[in-house]
N, C-alpha and C positions, 0 to 999 in steps of 0.2 A: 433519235433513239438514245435512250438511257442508261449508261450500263452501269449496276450498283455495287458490282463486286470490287473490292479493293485491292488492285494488283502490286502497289508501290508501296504502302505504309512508309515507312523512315527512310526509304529510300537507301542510300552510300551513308548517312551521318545518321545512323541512329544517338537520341538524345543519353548522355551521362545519368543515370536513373541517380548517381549522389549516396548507393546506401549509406546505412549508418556504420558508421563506421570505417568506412571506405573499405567497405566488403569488394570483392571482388566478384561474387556471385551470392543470390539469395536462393537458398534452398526451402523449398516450402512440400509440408507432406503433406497430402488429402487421404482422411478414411472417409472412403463412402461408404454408408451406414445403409443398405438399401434391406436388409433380412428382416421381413415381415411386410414388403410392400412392393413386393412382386406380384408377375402375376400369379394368379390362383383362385379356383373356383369359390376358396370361401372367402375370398374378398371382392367377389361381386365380377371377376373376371368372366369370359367368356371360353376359356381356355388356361392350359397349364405353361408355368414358363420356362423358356427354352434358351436364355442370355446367359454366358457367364457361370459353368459351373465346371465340376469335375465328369461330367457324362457328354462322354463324345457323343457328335450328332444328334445332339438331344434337338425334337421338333414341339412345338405347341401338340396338345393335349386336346381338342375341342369339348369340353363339354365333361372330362374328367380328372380328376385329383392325380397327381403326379407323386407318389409316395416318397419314390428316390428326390427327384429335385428338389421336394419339398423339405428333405434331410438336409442334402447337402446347405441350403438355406439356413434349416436352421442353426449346424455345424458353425455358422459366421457370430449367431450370436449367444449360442450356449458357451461357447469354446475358444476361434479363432479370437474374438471381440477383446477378452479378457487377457491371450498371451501379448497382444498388442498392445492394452494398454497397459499391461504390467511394461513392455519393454521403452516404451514412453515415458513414461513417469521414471524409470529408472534413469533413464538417459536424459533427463527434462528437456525433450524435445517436442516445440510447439506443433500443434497438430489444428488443423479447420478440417471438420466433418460435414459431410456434404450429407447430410440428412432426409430423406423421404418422409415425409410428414406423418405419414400411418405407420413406418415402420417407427420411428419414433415412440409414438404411444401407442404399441405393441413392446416396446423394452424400455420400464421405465427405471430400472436399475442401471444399464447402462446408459442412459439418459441420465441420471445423478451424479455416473463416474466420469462423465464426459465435462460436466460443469463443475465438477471438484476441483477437476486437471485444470480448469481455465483454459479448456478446448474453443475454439471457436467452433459454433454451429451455424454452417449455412444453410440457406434449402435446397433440397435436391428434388421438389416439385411433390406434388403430392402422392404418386403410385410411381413407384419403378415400373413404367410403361411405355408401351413406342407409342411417340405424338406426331409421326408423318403423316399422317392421313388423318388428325384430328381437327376437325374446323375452326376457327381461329375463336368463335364465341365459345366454344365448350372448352377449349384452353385458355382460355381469360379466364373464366370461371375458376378451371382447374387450378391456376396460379393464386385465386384470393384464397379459395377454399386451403391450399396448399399455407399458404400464410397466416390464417386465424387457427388452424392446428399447432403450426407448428411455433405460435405467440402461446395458445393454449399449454404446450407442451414442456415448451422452455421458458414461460415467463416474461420473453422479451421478442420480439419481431427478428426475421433473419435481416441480415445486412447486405448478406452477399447470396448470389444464386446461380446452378447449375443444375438444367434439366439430364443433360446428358441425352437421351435417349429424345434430342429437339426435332423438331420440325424447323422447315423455315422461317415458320412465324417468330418461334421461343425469344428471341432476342429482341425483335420489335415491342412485344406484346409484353416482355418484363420491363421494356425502358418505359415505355408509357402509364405501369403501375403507378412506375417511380417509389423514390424512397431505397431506394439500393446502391450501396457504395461500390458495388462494382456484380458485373455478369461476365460467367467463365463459357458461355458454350461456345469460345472459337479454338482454336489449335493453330493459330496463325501469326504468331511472334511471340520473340522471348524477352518480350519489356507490354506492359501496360500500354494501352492509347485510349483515346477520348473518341467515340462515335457520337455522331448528331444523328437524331432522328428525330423528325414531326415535331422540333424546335425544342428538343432536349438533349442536353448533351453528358452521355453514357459513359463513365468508365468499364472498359471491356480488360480483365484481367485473364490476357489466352491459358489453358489448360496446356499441359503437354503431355498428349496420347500414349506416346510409343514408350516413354520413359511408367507404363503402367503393369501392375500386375495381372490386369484383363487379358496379357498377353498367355499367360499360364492357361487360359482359355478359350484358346484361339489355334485354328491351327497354324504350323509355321511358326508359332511364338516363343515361348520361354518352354523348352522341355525339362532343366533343372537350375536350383538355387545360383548353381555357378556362373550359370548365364544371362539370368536376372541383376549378382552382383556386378560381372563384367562391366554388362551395359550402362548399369548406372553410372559404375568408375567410369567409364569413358567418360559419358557426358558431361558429369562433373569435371573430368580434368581439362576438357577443351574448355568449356565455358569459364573454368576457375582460369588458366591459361590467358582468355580474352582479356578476363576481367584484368588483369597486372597488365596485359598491352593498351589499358583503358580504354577498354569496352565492355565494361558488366552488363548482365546478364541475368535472369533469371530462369528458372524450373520448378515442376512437382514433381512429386511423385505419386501418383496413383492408387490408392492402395484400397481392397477390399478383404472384410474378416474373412470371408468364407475361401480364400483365394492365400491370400498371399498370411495370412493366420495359420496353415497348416505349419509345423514344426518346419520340416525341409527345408521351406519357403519364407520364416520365418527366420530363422538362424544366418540365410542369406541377405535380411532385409539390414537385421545387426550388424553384421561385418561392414554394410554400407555405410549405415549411420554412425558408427565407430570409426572409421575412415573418414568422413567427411569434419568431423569431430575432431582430427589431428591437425586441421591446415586454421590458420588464426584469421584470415581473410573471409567469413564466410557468417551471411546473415540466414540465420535460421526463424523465419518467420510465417505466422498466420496470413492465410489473405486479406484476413481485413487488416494489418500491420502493413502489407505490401499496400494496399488500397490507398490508405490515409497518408502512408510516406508521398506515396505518387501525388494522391491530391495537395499536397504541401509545397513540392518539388516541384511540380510540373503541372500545374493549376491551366485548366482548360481555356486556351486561349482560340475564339474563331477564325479561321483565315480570313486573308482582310480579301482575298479574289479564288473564286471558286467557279473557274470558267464552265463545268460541266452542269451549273446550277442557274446559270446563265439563260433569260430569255432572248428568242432570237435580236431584239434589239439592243439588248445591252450587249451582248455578245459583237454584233457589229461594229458597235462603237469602241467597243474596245480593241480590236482585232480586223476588222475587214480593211486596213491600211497596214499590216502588216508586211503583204506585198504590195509592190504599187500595182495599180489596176488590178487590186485581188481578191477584190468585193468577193467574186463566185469561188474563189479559193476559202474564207470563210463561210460562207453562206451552208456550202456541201462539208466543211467540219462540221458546220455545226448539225446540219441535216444528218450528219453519221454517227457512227455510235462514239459517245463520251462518256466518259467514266474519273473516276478518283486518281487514274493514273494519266490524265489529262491537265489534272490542276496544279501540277508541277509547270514554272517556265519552261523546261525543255519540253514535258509531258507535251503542253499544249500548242508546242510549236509543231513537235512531231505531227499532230494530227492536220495543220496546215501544211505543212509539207510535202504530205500525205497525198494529200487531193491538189496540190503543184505539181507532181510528181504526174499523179493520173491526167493530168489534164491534156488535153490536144496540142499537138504541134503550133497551131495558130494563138490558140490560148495563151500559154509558155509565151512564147514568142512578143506576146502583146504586152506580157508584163516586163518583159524586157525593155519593152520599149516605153516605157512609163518611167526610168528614174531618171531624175535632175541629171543633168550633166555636170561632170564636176569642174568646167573652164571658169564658172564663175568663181569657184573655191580657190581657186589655182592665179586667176588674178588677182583675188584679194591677199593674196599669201605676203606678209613681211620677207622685206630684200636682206638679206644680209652680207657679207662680204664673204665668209668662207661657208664651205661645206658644214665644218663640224660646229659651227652658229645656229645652223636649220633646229626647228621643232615641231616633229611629224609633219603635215602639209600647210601649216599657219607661218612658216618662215624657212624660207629656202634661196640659194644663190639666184640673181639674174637668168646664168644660165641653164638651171634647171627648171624655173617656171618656161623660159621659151621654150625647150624641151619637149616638156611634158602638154603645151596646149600644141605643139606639134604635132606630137603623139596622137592625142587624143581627137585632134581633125581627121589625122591619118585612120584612124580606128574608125569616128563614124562613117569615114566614106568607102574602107574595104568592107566592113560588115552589114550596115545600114539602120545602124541604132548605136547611142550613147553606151560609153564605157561601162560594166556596172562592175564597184569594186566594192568590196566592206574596205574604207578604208583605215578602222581602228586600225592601230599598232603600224601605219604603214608611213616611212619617209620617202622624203623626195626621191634621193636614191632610190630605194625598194618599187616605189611605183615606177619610178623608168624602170628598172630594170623588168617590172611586171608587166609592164604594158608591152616591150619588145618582145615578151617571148609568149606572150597572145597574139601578135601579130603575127606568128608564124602559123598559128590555127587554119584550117580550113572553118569555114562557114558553118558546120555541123560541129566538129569538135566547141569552135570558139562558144557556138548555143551552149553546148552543154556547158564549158567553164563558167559565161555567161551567170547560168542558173544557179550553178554552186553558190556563187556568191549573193546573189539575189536571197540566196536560205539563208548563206549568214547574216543579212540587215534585217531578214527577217528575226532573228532569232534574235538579236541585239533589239530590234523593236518588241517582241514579245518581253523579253527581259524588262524591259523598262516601264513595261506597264503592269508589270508583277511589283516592282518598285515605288510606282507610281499609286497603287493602289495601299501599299504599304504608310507610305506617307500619309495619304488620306484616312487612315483609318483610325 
């Protein structure tokens, strides 16, 4: 079993994203432009739409025109559209609008004032519609269709894209287009990464949801200006904050005319962007600015070993010695579910461990009984004359090689199987001293110790064929 969600991305070391400037944080707005491509029965809908307005509880219409909703819609681009972008242009803050194709050529005046500004226009799919239940060929469609209007519209092909309102498929079925410097519909980190799919490898630039003014339409969300600005300052100032402990960051902001274009809501958006305006550390950029830096900075490099991608035989060769005798310790990782948070060395050890862990008393036990003994290590070890001459177990005094193969007789014959020790990092001393206070174990605790360490060779052999893989590539 396969599992395709991605639980780890960057892990503890997210990468230095470098902006320019050695920004500490990059601030990016999105106006989504969606007011004339909603639903509604004179656009061929089947119903009135009910996303995103000023009218609580508003439900789909079946089959009739929605007077009100259909105002407050156009309030986005009679009205809101234009306090926005006056406060834009004043403020020369870069703005990517996330474009709906049909609302687009539905306003081509502010389609003018948008490419004045030297706005970026991305597409935002061809109808503000929900695509959960669309079938993945009438959304393939909907995405070319979406992209010859919106080439028609603006002259040039969009770059970048956000359905928004996706299905599962959306993100597959845009990388496969291709031709796009980056897709926003995940909400799932605040830096860039590179997705593969069906031998394409995708920049996915995450959206960030909560930092949006759709919340003003929700319940539970933003009930006034103050707490829209709030929010934002916070987020900015943690992220600004990272960024000088270097670890930058980025965010958007959300923004829709018909929403956060009302005055209130607008006068809170300024106080924002004036705010963020006073710190010197801070890239105020387009996504496709963000896109292209990424692509420059951090150019899509394949991992050289991708154990979850692994068929069962290469998977064995690589891993069923992890343990000794632990063929069926890989066999059932790999028989269980694997996923992106697998292809990490620790990831992938975890899941052998996993099924070491599950395995039977006799099982366990066997693998215990499967590693070298270390008396040969232990004779070949260089004599030296003092203690503080030894280096780790390849040179130690006379009396601590007799010692320790002392020991180590003593040990097979109380428990009934060879010592197992990770012995990185371990001297002569340390291992006496280790092996006397195992012999104090009973025969069930000693397994258990035992096993502890059997994880850690494993984990040190995992390692090294994440290494090992590395070199070869």
């Amino acid at each position: 079993m396969r599992y395709s969600r991605d639980m780890r991305g960057y892990g503890a070391s997210p990468p230095n994203p470098a902006w320019p400037g050695g920004a500490n944080v990059a601030v990016q707005i999105v106006l989504n432009y969606e007011e004339g491509g909603e639903n509604c029965i004179l656009h061929g809908d089947s119903a009135s739409e009910a996303f995103l307005s000023e009218i609580p509880g508003a439900v789909p219409w079946p089959g009739q025109r929605h007077w009100n909703m259909e105002s407050v819609y156009e309030y986005g681009a009679r009205a809101g559209f234009w306090r926005l972008h006056r406060m834009f242009t004043e403020l020369g803050t870069p703005v990517t609008v996330y474009g709906v194709a049909t609302a687009l050529m539905r306003s081509p005046e502010q389609l003018r004032a948008m490419q004045e500004a030297d706005w970026e226009i991305a597409s935002h799919g061809l109808k503000w519609v929900e695509h959960k239940d669309m079938p993945p060929e009438v959304e393939r469609e909907q995405i070319a269709e979406a992209i010859r209007l919106h080439t028609l519209a603006t002259g040039e092909r969009p770059r970048g894209w956000y359905t928004g309102r996706c299905s599962v498929n959306t993100v597959d079925l845009v990388s496969q287009e291709g031709g796009f410097e980056y897709v926003s519909d995940t909400y799932d980190d605040d830096l860039p990464y590179w997705r593969e799919h069906a031998g394409r490898a995708q920049l996915i630039i995450p959206y960030t949801l909560e930092t949006n003014d759709m919340r003003f339409g929700t319940p539970n969300g933003f009930n006034s200006g103050d707490q829209f600005f709030a929010y934002l300052k916070d987020t900015f100032d943690v992220l600004y904050a990272e960024g000088a402990a270097g670890r930058p960051k980025m965010f958007s902001v959300g923004l829709h005319c018909r929403l956060v274009g009302r005055p209130g809501r607008a006068a809170a958006l300024r106080r924002f962007l004036e705010y963020v305006g006073s710190h010197d550390k801070v890239w105020f950029a387009r996504r496709i600015d963000i896109a292209r830096h990424w692509a420059r900075t951090h150019p899509h490099r394949p991992a050289a070993l991708t154990p979850s991608r692994l068929d069962r035989a290469g998977f064995m060769a690589r891993f069923g010695s992890a343990f000794r005798n632990g063929e069926w310790i890989a066999e059932r990782a790999w028989d269980a579910e694997l996923g992106p948070a697998n292809d990490s060395p620790y990831g992938l050890f975890f899941a052998l461990r996993t099924q070491f862990r599950a395995g039977s008393p006799e099982e366990r036990l066997n693998v215990l009984r499967g590693y070298t003994p270390l008396n040969r290590r232990i004779e070949a070890a260089r004599i030296v004359a003092d203690e503080a001459q030894g280096d780790g177990l390849d040179a130690m005094t006379e009396g601590q090689r007799s010692g320790l193969l002392a020991r180590l007789d003593a040990y097979r014959e109380r428990f009934g199987f060879d010592a197992v020790v990770a012995v990185r990092g371990h001297s002569a001393a340390s291992l006496l001293s280790t092996l006397d206070a195992r012999m104090e174990n009973d025969a069930q605790a000693e397994i258990e110790v035992a096993a502890r360490e059997a994880e850690r060779i494993a984990l040190i052999n995992v390692e090294a064929a994440f290494v090992q893989a590395e070199g070869q590539a």
